[in-house]
C-alpha positions in Angstrom: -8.3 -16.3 5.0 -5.0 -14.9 7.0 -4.8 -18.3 8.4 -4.5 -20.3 5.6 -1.7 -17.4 4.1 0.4 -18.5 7.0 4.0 -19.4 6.1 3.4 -18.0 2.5 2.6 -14.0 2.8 4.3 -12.8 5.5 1.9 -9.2 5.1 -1.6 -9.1 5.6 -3.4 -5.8 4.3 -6.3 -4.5 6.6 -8.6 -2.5 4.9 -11.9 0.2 5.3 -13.8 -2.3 5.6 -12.1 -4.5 8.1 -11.0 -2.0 10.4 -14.5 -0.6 10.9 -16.0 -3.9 11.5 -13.5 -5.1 13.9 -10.8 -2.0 15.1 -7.7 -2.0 15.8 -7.7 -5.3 17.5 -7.7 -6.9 13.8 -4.0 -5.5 14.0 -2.9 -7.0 16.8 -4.5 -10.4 15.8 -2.5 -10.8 12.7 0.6 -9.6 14.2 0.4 -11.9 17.2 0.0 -14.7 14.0 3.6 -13.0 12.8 2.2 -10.9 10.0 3.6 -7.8 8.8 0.3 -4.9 8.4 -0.3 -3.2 6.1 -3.4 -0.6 7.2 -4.8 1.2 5.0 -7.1 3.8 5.7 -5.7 6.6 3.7 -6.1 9.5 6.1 -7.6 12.8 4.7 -8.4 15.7 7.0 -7.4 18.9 8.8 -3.7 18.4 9.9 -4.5 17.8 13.3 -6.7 15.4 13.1 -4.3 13.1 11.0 -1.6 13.9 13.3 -4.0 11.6 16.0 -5.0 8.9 13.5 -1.6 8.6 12.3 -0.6 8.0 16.1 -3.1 5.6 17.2 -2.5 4.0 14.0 1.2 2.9 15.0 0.1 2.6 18.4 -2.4 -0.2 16.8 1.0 -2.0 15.5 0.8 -1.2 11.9 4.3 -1.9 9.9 2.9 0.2 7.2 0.3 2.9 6.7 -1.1 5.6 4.3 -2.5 9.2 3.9 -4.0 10.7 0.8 -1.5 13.0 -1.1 -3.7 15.4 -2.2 -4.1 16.4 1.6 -1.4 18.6 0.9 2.1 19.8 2.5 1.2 20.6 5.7 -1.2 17.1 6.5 1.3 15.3 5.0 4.3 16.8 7.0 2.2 16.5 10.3 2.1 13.2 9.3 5.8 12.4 9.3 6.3 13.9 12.4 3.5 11.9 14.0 4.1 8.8 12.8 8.0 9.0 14.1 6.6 10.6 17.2 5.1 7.1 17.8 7.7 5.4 16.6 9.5 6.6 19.6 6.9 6.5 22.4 5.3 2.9 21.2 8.0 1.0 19.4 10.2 -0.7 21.8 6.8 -2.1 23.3 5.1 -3.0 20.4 8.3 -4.6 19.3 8.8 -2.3 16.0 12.7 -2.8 14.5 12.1 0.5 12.4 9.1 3.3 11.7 6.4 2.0 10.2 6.7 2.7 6.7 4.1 6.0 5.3 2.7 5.9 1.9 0.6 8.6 0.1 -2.2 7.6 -2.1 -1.9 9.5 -5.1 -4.5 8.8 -7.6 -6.8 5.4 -7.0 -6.5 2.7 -9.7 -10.3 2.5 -10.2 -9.8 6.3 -11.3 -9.0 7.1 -15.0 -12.0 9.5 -16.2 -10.2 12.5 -16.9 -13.7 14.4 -15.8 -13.0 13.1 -12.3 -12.9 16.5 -10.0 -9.0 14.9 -8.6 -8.0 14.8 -12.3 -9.4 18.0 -13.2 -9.1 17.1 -17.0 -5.6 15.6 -17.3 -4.1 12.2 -17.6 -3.5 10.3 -14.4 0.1 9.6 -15.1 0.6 13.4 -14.9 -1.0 13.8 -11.7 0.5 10.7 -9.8 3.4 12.2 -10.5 2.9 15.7 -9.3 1.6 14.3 -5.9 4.7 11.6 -6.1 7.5 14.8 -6.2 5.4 16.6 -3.3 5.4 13.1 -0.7 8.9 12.8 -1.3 9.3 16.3 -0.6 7.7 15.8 2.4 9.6 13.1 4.0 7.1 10.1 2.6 8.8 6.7 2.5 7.0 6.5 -1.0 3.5 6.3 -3.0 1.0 3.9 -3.4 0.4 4.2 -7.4 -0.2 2.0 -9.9 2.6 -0.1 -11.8 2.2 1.9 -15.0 3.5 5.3 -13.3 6.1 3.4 -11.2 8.9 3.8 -13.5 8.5 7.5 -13.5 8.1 8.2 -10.6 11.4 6.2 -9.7 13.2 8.3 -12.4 11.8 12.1 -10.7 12.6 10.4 -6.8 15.0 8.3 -7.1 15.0 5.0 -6.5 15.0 4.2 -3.1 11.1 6.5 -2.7 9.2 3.5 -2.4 5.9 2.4 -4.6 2.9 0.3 -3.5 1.3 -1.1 -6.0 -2.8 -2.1 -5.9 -4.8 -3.0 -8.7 -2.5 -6.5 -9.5 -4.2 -8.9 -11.9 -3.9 -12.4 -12.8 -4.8 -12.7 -17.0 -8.1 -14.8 -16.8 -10.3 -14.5 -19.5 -13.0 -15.8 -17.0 -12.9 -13.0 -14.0 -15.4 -11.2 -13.7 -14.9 -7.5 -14.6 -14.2 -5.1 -11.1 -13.9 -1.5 -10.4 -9.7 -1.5 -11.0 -8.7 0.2 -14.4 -5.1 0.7 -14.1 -3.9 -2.5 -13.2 -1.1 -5.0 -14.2 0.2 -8.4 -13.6 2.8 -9.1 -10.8 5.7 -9.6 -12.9 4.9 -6.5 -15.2 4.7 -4.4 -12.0 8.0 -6.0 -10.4 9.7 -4.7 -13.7 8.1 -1.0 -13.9 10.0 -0.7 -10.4 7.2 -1.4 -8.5 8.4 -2.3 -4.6 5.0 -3.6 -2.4 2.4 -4.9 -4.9 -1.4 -5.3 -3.3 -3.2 -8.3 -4.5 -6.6 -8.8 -3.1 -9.7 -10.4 -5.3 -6.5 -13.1 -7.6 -6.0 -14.6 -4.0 -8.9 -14.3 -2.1 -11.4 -15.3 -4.6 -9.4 -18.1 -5.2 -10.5 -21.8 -4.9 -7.3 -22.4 -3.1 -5.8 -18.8 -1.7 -2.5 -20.7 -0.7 -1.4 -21.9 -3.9 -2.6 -18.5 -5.6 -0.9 -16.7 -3.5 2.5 -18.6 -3.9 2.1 -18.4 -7.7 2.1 -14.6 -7.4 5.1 -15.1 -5.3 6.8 -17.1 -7.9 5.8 -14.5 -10.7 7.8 -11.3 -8.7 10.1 -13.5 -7.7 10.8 -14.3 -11.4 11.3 -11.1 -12.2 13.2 -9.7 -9.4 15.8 -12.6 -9.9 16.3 -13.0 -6.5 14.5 -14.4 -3.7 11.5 -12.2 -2.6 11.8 -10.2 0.8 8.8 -8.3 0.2 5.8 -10.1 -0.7 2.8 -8.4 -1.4 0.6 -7.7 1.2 -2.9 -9.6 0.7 -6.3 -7.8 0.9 -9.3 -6.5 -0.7 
């Protein structure tokens, strides 16, 4: 799949389910075909232990990686510090212009069920943007978060805290439902203030991923105005 993206997306997302079938070296492989990574693990545990992953993480390569929010302050503080701790000891070698950038994962798109334990009876918007203030308290570079709380969260953080957006959808009255709930279309996203957009299954499921994925392009870039410096980064 990355192969045929080449020339078009210039990041490449690698997943759960990549990474434990084929480590780190799946980083490398993509950067030595000139992608940008994206890894996303979203790292939840005792301070310390993300403090390690978030190293060998940037050690790996990555451009870009995440944590969970609801890990709290402290994880994702350690976090900041680790990740520019790398930064400095692996970065001239691995070739890195700037930090990779740090996301938090705030509340998944698949989740809406106010009886979810994370929501603990209130409306995801509300608690996206509870965990959106406290990254960007902590020294995040932004959120990953659907587009529908994007605009909000721009207004509490200002605009240059960064949002990922996953859950991107194509209208086709033909797909197959999925597990995403909170999704939009690229150029809705692009307008809600949405700055990375994730689009997985429209591109990848596609009888021909090239041209798919250039028709996303051409969506965001539609909206944006402007030629597109940040295309979205393609995985599951």
């Amino acid at each position: 799949m990355a192969v045929k993206l080449i020339g078009i997306a210039p990041w490449m997302k690698v997943g759960l389910e990549l990474f434990v079938a084929e480590g780190p070296g799946i980083v490398r492989q993509l950067k030595a075909l000139d992608f940008q990574v994206f890894v996303d693990l979203k790292f939840l545990d005792i301070p310390n232990t993300v403090r390690g992953a978030v190293r060998s993480c940037v050690k790996s390569g990555a451009d870009m990686l995440n944590i969970h929010a609801c890990g709290g302050a402290d994880m994702a503080r350690v976090a900041v510090a680790a990740r520019d701790e790398a930064f400095l000891e692996y970065g001239a070698e691995l070739g890195l212009a700037s930090k990779p950038l740090l996301f938090a994962v705030t509340v998944l798109t698949s989740m809406q069920d106010p009886d979810n334990p994370i929501l603990q009876g209130r409306e995801p918007a509300e608690v996206v943007l509870e965990l959106a203030k406290a990254a960007h308290a902590a020294g995040l570079d932004g959120v990953v978060c659907s587009g529908q709380e994007a605009a909000r969260i721009k207004a509490a953080c200002g605009p240059d805290f960064l949002c990922l957006t996953p859950g991107i959808r194509i209208p086709d009255p033909d797909a197959p439902a999925d597990d995403q709930r909170r999704i939009m279309t690229p150029e809705a996203a692009v307008a809600a203030g949405s700055d990375f957009l994730v689009v997985g299954r429209p591109i990848t499921r596609s009888a021909d991923p090239a041209q798919s994925a250039r028709d996303v392009l051409q969506r965001m870039g539609q909206r944006m105005g402007r030629r597109m410096d940040q295309a979205p980064p393609m995985g599951k």
